[in-house]
C-alpha positions as CSV (number, residue, x, y, z in Angstrom):
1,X,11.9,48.7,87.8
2,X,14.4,50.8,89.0
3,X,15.6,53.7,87.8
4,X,19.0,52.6,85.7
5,X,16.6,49.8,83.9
6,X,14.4,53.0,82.9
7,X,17.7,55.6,81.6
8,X,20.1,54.0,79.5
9,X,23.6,53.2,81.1
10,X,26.8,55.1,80.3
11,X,28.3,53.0,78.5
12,X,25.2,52.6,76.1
13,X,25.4,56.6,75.8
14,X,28.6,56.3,74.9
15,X,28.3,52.7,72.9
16,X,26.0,54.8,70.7
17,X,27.7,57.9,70.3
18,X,31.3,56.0,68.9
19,X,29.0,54.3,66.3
20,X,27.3,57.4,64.9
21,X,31.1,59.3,64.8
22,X,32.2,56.1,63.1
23,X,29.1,56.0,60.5
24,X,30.0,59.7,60.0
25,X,33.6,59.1,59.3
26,X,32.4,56.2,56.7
27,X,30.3,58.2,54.6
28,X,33.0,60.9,54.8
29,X,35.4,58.9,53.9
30,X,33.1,57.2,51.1
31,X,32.4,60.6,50.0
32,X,36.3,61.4,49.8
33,X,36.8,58.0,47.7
34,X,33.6,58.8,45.5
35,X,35.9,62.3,44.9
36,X,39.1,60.5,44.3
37,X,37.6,58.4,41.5
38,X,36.1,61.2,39.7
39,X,39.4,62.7,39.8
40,X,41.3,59.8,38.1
41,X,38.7,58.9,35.8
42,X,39.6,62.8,34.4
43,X,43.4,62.1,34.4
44,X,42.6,59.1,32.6
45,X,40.2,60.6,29.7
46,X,42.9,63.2,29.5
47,X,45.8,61.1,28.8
48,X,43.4,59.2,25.9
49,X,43.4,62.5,24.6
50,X,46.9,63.5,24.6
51,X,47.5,60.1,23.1
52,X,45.6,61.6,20.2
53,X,47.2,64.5,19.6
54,X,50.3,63.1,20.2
55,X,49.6,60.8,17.1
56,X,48.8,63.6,15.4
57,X,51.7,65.7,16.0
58,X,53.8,62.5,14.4
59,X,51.9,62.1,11.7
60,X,52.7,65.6,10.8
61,X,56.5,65.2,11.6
62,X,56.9,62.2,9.9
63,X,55.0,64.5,6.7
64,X,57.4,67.0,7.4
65,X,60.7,65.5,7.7
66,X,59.7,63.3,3.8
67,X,58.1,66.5,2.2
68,X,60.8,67.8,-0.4
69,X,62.8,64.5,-0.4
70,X,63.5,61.8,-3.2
71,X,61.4,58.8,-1.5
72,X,64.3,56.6,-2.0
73,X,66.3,58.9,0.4
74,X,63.8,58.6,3.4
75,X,63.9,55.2,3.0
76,X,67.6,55.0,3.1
77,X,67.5,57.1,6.8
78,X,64.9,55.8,9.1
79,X,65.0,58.7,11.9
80,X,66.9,60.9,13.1
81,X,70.7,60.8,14.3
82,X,70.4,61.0,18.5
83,X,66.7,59.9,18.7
84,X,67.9,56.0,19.0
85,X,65.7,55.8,15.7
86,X,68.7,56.2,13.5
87,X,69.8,52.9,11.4
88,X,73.2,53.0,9.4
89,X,73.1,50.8,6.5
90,X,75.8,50.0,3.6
91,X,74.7,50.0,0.2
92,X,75.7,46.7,-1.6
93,X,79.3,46.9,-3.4
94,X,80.3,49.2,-0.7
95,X,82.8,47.8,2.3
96,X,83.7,48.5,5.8
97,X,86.8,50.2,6.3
């Protein structure tokens, strides 16, 4: 055998040495993605809960805005003027002018 059969070639070296960089930069990277994940998964929980209190926070607006009124009024305004929630309505016997 000669001595090249018995060391490994260059380009077997090298072969080598660009597939453990490349396994290196896969399990970094998988690392990375492992971190990204964990990361939305948090934004996602969040938002559940601010979807919560947001409910909430209506609940007690909507409380608010009736407490102290007739309930026939509230019924006759829906929301408020400038929220796009805001329904004018005619009474019957009453006409356009």
């Amino acid at each position: 055998m000669s001595q090249n059969d018995e060391e490994t070639s260059f380009f077997e070296r090298e072969r080598d040495r660009l597939s453990r960089e490349i396994t290196s930069g896969f399990e970094e990277l998988l690392s990375s993605t492992n971190v990204l994940n964990r990361k939305l998964e948090e934004v996602l929980g969040m938002t559940k809960e601010y979807d919560t209190i947001a409910s909430l926070w209506h609940s007690f607006y909507r409380l608010m805005s009736t407490s102290g009124q007739d309930p026939d009024a509230s019924e006759e305004q829906p929301g408020l003027p400038g929220t796009g929630s805001h329904i004018v309505t005619m009474k019957q016997g009453q006409q356009q002018k």
